[in-house]
N, C-alpha and C positions, 0 to 999 in steps of 0.2 A: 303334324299339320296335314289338313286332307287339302286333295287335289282340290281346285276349283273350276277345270277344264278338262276333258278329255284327248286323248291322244288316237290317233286312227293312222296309221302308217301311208305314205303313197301307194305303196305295192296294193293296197285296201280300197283307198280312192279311186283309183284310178281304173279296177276292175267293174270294166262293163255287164259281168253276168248277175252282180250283187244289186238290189235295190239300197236308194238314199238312206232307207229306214235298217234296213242291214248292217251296214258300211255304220250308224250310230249305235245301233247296239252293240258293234262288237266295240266299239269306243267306250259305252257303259261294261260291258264285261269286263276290258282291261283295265278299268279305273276300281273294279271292286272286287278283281281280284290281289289288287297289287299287295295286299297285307299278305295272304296267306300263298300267293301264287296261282288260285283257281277261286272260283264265284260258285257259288252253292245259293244264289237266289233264284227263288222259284219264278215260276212264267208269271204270275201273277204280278208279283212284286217289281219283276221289269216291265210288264205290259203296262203296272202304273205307273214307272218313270216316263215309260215314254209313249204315254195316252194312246195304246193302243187293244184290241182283243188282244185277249192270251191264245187263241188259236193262229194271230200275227205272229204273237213273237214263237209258236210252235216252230209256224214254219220258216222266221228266219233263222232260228237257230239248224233248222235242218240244213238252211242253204249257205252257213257259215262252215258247218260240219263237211257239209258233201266238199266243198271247193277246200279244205282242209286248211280252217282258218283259228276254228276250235276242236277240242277232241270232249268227248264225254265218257266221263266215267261214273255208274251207276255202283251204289253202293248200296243200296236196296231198292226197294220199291216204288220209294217216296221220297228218296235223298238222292241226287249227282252233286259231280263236281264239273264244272266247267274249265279246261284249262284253253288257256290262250298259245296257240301255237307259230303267232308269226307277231 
């Protein structure tokens, strides 16, 4: 059965350096990684969960990364894996 909600931790919320739209994607990252333990969806295919550019979601995943929320792992060129780290 799939989830029907996402899950965003306090420690997540409650950080004032993350924008709203942040703090939800990394709620969609941990809801689609929870099969395999990481998210290998591309910017696109989040940017259309969450109606935004793919140059948004570029940089919140940078800003998920820098504050050390996700890690990326590039497996070529054209492939990461996204893992959830908190």
């Amino acid at each position: 059965m799939r989830d029907n909600y996402i899950k965003i931790p306090i420690r997540i919320l409650e950080d004032q350096k993350l924008t709203s739209t942040a703090k939800i994607l990394y709620g969609r990252l941990k809801l689609l990684s929870h099969k395999d333990g990481y998210c290998y969806a591309s910017n696109s295919h989040l940017a259309s969960l969450l109606n935004v550019s793919n140059r948004t979601i570029t940089r919140l995943i940078k800003q998920l990364e820098l504050f050390g929320y996700i890690k990326l792992v590039y497996c070529d060129s054209y492939k990461r894996k996204i893992f959830i780290e908190v």
